[in-house]
C-alpha positions as CSV (number, residue, x, y, z in Angstrom):
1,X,0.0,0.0,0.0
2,X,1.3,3.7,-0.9
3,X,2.6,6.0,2.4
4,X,-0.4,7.6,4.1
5,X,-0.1,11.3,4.2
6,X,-0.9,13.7,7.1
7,X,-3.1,15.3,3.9
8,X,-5.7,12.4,4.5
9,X,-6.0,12.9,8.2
10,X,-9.0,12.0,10.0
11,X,-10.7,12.1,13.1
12,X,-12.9,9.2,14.1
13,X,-15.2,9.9,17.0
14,X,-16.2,6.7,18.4
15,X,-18.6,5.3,21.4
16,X,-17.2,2.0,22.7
17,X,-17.6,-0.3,25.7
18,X,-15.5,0.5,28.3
19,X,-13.7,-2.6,28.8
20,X,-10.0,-3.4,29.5
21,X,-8.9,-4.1,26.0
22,X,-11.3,-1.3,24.1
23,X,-8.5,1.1,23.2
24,X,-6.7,-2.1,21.5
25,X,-9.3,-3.1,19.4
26,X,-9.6,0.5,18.3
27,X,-5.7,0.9,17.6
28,X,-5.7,-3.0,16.2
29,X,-8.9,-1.5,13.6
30,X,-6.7,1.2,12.3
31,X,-3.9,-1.0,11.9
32,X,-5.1,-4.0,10.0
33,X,-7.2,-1.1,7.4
34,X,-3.6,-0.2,7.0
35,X,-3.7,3.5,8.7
36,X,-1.3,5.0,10.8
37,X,-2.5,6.3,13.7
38,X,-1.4,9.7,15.4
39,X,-3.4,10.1,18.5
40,X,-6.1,8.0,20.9
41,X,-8.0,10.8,23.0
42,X,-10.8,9.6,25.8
43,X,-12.8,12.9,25.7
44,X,-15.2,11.7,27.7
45,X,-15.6,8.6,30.0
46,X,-19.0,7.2,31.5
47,X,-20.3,4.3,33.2
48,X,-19.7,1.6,31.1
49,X,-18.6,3.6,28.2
50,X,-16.0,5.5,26.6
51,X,-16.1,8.2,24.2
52,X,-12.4,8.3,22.0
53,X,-11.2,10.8,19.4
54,X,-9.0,8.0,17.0
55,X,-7.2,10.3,15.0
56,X,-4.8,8.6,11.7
57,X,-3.0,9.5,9.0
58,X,-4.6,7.6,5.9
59,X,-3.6,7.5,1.7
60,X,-6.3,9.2,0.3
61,X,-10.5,9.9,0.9
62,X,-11.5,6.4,-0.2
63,X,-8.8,4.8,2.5
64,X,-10.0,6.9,5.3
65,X,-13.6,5.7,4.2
66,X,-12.0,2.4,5.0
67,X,-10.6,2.8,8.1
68,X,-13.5,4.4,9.2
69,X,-15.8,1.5,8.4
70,X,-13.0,-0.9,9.9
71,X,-13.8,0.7,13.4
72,X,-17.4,0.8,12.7
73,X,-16.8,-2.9,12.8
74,X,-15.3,-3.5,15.9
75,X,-18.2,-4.6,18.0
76,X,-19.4,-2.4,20.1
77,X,-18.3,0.2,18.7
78,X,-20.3,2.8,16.8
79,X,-18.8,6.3,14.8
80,X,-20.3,9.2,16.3
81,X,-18.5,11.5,13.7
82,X,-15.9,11.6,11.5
83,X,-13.7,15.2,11.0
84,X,-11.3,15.4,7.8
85,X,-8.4,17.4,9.9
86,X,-7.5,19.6,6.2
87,X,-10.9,20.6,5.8
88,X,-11.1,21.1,9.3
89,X,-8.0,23.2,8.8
90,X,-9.1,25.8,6.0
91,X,-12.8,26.3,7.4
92,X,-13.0,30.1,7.1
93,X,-9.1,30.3,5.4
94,X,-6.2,30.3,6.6
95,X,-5.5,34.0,6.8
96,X,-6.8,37.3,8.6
97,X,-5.2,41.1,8.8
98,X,-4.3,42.4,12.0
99,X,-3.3,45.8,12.7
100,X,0.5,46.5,13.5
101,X,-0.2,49.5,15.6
102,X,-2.4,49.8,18.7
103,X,-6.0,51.7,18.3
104,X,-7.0,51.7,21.8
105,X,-8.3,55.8,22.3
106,X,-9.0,59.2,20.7
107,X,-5.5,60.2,20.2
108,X,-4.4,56.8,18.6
109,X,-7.2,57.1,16.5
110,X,-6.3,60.7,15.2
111,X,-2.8,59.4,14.4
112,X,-3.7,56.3,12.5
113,X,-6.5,57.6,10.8
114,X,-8.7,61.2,10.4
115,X,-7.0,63.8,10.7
116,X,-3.3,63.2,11.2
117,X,-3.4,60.9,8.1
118,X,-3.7,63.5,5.7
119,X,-0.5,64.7,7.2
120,X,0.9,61.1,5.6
121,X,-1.1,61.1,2.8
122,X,0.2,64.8,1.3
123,X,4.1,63.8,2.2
124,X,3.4,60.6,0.0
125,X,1.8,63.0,-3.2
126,X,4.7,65.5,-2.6
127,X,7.6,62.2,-2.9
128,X,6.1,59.4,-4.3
129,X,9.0,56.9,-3.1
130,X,7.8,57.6,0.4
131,X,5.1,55.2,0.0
132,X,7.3,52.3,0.4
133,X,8.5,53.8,3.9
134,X,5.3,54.8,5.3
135,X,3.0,51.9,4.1
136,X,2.3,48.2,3.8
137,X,4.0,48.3,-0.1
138,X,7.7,47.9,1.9
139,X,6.3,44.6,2.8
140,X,3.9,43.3,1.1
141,X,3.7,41.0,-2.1
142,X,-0.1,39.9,-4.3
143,X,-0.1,36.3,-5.2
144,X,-1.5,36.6,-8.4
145,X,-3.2,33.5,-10.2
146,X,-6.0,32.9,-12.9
147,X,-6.4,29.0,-11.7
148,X,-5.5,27.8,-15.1
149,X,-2.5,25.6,-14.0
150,X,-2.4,24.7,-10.6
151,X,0.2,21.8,-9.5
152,X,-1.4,18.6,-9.5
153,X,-4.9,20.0,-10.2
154,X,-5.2,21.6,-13.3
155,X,-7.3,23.9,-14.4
156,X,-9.8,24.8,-11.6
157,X,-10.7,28.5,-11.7
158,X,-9.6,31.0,-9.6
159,X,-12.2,30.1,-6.5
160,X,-10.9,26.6,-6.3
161,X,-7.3,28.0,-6.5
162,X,-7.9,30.3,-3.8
163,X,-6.9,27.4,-0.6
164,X,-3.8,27.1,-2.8
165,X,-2.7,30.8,-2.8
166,X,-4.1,31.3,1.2
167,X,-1.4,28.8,1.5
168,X,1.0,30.5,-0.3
169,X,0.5,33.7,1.6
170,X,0.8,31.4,5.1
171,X,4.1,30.3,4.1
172,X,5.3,33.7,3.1
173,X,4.5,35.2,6.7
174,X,5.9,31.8,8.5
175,X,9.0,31.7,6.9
176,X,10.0,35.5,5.8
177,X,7.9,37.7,7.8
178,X,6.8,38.7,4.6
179,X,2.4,40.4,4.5
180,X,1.5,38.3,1.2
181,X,-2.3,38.5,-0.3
182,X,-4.4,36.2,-2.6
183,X,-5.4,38.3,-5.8
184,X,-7.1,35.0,-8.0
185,X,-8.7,36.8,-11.2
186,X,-11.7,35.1,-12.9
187,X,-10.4,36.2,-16.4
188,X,-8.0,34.2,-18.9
189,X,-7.5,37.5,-21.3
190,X,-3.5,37.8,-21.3
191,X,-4.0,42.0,-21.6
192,X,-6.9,42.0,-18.8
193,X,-4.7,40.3,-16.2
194,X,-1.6,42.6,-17.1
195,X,-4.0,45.8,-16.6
196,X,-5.2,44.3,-13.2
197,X,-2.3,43.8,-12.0
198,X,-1.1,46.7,-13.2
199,X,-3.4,48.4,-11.5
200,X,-3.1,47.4,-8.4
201,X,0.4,47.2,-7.8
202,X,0.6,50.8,-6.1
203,X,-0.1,48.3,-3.2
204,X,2.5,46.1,-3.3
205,X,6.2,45.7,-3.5
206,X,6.4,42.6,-5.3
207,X,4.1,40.7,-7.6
208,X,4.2,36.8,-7.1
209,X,2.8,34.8,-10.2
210,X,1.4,31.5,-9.6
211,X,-0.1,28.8,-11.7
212,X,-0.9,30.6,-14.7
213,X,-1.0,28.1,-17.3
214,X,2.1,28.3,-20.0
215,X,2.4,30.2,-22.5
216,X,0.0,32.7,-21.4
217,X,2.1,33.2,-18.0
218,X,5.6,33.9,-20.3
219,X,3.9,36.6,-21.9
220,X,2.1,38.0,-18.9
221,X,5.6,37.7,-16.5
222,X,7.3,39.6,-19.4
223,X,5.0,42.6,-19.5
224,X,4.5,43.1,-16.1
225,X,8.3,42.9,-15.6
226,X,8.3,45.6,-18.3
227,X,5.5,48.2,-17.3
228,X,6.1,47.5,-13.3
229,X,8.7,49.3,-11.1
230,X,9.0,46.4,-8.5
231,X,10.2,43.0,-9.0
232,X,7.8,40.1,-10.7
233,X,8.6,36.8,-10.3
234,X,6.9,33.5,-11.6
235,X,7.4,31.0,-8.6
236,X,6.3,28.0,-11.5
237,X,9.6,29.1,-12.6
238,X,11.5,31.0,-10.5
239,X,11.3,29.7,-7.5
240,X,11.3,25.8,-9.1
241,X,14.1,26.5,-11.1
242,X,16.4,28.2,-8.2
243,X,15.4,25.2,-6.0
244,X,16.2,22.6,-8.6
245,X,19.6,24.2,-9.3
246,X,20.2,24.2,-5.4
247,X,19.6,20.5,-5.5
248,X,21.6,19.5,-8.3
249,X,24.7,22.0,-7.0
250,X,25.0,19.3,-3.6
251,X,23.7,15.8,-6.0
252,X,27.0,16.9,-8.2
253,X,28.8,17.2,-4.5
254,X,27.5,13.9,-3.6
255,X,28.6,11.9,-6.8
256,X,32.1,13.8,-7.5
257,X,30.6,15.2,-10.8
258,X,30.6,18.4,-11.7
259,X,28.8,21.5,-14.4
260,X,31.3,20.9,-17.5
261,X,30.3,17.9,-20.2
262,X,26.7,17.3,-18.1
263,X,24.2,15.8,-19.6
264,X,20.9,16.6,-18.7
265,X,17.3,15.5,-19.9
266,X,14.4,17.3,-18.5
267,X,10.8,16.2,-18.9
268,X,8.4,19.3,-19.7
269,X,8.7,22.5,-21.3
270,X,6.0,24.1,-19.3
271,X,7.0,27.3,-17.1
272,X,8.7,25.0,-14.8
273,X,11.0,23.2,-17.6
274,X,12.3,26.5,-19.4
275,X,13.1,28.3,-16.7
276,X,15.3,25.2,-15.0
277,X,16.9,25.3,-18.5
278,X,17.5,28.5,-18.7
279,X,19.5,28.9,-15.5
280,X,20.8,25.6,-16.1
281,X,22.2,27.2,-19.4
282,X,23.5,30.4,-17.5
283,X,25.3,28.0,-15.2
284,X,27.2,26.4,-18.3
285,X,25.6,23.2,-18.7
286,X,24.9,23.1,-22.6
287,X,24.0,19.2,-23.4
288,X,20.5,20.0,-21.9
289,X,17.9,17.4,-23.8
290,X,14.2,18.9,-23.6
291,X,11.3,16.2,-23.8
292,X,8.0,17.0,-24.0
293,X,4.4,14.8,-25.4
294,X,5.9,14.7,-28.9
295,X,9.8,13.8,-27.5
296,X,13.0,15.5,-27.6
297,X,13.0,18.9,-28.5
298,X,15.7,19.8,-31.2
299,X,16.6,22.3,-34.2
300,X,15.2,19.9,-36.9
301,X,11.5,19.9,-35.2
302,X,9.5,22.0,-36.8
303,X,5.9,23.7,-35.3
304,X,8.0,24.7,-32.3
305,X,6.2,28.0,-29.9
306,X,8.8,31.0,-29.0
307,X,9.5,29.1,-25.6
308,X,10.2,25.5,-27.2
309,X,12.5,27.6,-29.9
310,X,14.4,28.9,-27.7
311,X,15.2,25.8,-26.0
312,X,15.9,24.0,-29.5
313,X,18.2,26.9,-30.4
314,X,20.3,26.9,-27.3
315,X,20.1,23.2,-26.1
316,X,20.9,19.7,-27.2
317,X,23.8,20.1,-29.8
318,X,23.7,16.5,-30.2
319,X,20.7,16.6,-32.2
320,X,19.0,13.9,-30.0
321,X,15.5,13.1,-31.3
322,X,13.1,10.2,-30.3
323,X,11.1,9.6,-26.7
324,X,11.8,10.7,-23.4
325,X,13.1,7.0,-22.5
326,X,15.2,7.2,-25.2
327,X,16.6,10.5,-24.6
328,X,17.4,9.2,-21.6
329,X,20.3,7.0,-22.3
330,X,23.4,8.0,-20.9
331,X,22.6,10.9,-19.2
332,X,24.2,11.9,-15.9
333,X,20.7,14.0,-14.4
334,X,16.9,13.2,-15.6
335,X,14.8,16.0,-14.1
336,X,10.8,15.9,-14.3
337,X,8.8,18.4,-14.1
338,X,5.9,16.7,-16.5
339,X,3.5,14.0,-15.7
340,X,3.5,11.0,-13.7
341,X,5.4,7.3,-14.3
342,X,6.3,8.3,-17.9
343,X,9.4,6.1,-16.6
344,X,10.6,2.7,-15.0
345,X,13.4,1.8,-13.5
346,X,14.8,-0.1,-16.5
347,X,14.8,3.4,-18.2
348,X,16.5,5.3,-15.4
349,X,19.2,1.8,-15.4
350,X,20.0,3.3,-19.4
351,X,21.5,6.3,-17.9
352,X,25.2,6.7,-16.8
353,X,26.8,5.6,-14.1
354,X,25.8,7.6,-10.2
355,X,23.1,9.0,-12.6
356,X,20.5,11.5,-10.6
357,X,17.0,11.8,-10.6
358,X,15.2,14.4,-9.8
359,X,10.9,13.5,-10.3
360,X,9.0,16.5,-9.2
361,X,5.5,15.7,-10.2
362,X,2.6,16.0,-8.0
363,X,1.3,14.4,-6.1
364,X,2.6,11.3,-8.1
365,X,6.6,11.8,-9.7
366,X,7.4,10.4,-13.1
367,X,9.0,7.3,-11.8
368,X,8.7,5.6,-8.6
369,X,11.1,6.9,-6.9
370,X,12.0,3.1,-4.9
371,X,12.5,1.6,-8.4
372,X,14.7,4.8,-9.4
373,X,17.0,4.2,-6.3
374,X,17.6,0.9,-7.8
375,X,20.2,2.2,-10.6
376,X,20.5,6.1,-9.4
377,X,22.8,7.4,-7.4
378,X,20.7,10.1,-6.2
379,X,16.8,10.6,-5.9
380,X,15.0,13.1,-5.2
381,X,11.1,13.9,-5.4
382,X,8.7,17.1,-5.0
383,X,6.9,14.9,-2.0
384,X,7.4,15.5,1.9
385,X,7.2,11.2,2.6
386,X,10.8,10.7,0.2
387,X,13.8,12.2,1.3
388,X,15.2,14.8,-0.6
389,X,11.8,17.0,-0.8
390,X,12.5,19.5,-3.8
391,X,9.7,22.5,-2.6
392,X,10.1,25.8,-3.9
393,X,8.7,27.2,0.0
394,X,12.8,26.9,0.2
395,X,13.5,29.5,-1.9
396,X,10.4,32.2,-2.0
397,X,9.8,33.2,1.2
398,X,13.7,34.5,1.7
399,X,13.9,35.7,-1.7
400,X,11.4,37.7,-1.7
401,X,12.1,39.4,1.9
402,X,15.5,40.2,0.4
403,X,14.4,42.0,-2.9
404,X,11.8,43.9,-0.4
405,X,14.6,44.9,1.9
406,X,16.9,46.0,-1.4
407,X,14.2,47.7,-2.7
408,X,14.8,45.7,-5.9
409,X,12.6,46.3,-9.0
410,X,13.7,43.8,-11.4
411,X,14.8,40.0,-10.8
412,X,18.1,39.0,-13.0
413,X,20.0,35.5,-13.3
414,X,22.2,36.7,-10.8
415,X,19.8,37.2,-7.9
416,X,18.5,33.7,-8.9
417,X,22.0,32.2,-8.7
418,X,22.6,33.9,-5.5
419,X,19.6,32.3,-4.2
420,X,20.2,28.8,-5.5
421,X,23.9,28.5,-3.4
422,X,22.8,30.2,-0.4
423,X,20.4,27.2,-0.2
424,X,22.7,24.6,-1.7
425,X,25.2,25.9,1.1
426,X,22.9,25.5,4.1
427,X,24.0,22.1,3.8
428,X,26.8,21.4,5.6
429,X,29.6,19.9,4.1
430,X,29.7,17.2,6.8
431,X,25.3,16.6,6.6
432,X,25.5,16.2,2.6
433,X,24.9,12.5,1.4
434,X,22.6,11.1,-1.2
435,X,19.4,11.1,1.3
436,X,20.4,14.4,2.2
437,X,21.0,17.1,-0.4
438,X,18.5,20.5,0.7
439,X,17.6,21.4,3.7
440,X,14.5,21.0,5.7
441,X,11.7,23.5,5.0
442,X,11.5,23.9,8.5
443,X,15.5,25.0,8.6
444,X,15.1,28.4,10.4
445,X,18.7,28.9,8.8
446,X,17.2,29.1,5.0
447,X,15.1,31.9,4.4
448,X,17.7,34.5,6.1
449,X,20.5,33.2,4.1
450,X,18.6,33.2,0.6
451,X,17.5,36.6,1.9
452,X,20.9,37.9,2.6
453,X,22.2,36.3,-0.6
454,X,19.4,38.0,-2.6
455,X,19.7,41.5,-1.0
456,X,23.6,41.5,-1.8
457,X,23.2,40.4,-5.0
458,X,20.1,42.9,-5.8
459,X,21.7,45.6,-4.1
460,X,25.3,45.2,-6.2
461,X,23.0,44.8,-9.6
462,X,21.2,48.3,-8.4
């Protein structure tokens, strides 16, 4: 059975006898329906009877159905109610505003709002740049989205991406301190969401794209990058592509490899894929072989979009045509960022020797990443149960707290680069093994070293 995920958590409220061994049949329930259980709770006891919160970790909906009717069937036992712990989670979102300043009389009042205010609101119109010292903007990024590409998910429309981009916003405050805000626009017209954003940006020091389906989200990153004065960044991209490149800097640590006569096959040319290339490319690496639904991507293929050109005209100078699996053979890094088990283990076995893998589909990679570990050196996955977790929270959360506190307006390779080795580099030298190439999320070390990396770098490109 797959690893349950704390994603599929459940709460089973049950009424049982209270009898010596009524807890074990409870725990032995979970068990044998194959659930891992987190907590036993007696919230309430009575003569005779026992009411327990069973709360486990499950692999999906249908297997915490399952558990729950294996309790149902311990006799005895009946399930008062039954609480999914994620839904439990985002009832009424997962985010509020809070003041930062104290509203507690007349005279606070006066200063915070009518009439001392004004006072703040004329300085502003006299020196426009003061609005990034005396409001939110100095802090504050929109996470913008049109739901038309969210990871794992599709396209759902903006309402059902909204959990995705509270969550978004969460991790920007947990891990940078940073005031981040939802803005999920129900249009798909490339020149409407540039004049939104546009628009609204007087707000905000930094603009956050998110799962904006490619190629619309190319051309709506470039524009806004163009017509904006603060920095826009494409986290499909961006943030995947800086993370990626932190990974790979410690895999080629682990296996004694290094940057010059790489190969490299990556699996999708979405916003993900070109922008791991293209900083793969800044870094050097030229044998880069791009696969996507119709296989390698190469000069000779014609029908080719602006972002697929590019790649063909700066990438594989080998001319390699055919599949993905055949791409595939003899290359020293396979990264995925595509669709799930496109590969087997016999296909990653083609590749060369202490080959990595790096299979960063959701929620399911592009090949299992137990039968990858048979022939490859070095595995890693986009999921929190493998080792090796590639998540882009590693590198957004500090990288935008240091363009805010450069007061950046543009994003270039460099800043990226900065941020890809301060991450690579909160691995120690003596921690890094093939189980162990990024850090934790939950490193308190990360996000203020990609942010000090960042603002250096921003502040020397200023």
């Amino acid at each position: 059975m797959p690893n349950t995920s704390p994603g599929y958590a459940v709460t089973v409220r049950v009424e049982t006898p209270a009898s010596p061994g009524a807890t074990s049949a409870l725990v032995a329930a979970v068990s044998g329906a194959g659930g891992s259980l987190t907590a036993l709770d007696v919230v309430e006891s009575h003569a005779g009877r026992l009411i327990v919160d069973v709360t486990c970790d499950a692999v999906d909906a249908a297997h915490a159905d399952a558990v729950t009717k294996a309790l149902r069937e311990v006799e005895g036992v009946s399930v008062r109610k039954v609480s999914d712990r994620t839904f439990l989670m985002h009832l009424g979102g997962k985010l509020e505003v809070n003041p930062k300043v104290p509203i507690r009389h007349r005279d606070d009042l006066s200063r915070a709002y009518t009439p001392g205010v004004a006072r703040v609101c004329r300085a502003i119109a006299d020196n426009p740049d003061d609005v990034r010292r005396l409001t939110i903007k100095r802090n504050t990024v929109a996470v913008v989205t049109d739901g038309s590409a969210v990871l794992g998910l599709g396209d759902i429309g903006p309402a059902a991406a909204l959990p995705v981009m509270e969550g978004k916003a969460a991790l920007f405050k947990r891990f940078a301190g940073v005031d981040a805000w939802p803005v999920c626009l129900d249009t798909r017209d490339t020149d409407e969401i540039v004049r939104i954003v546009r628009s609204i940006a007087t707000v905000y020091g930094g603009i956050n794209l998110e799962d904006i389906a490619a190629p619309r989200c190319f051309e709506v990153e470039r524009r806004l990058r163009e017509e904006l004065d603060i920095p826009v960044f494409h986290d499909d991209q961006h943030g995947t592509a800086i993370v990626v490149l932190a990974a790979l800097t410690n895999a080629l640590r682990v296996v004694g490899k290094d940057k010059t006569g790489l190969r490299v096959v990556v699996s999708g040319v979405g916003a993900a894929g070109h922008a791991i290339i293209r900083l793969l490319h800044a870094q050097g690496v030229r044998d880069i072989v791009a696969c996507d639904r119709k296989g390698a991507v190469h000069r000779g293929r014609g029908g080719l979009d602006p972002a697929r050109q590019w790649i063909a005209d700066h990438t594989n100078p080998r001319g390699v045509a055919g599949t993905l699996a055949e791409a595939l053979a003899g290359a020293d890094v396979f990264v995925g960022v595509s669709a799930p088990n496109l590969l087997t283990g016999d296909d990653i076995a083609t590749m060369a020797r202490d080959a990595i893998v790096f299979a960063l589909a959701n929620p399911d990679p592009e090949v299992d990443p137990f039968a990858a570990r048979e022939h490859a050196a070095v595995v890693a996955t986009g999921r929190s149960d493998f080792p090796n977790q590639i998540n882009n929270v590693l590198a957004f959360p500090g990288f935008f707290r240091g363009m805010l506190d450069a007061g950046a307006r543009e994003i270039t390779e460099e800043v990226m680069l900065a941020a890809a080795t301060a991450i690579a580099d909160c691995v120690a030298p003596a921690e890094l093994d093939a189980g162990y190439i990024v850090p934790s999320v939950f490193d308190g070390d990360v996000a203020p070293a990609v942010a000090a990396a960042v603002r250096e770098a921003a502040g020397q490109g200023a």
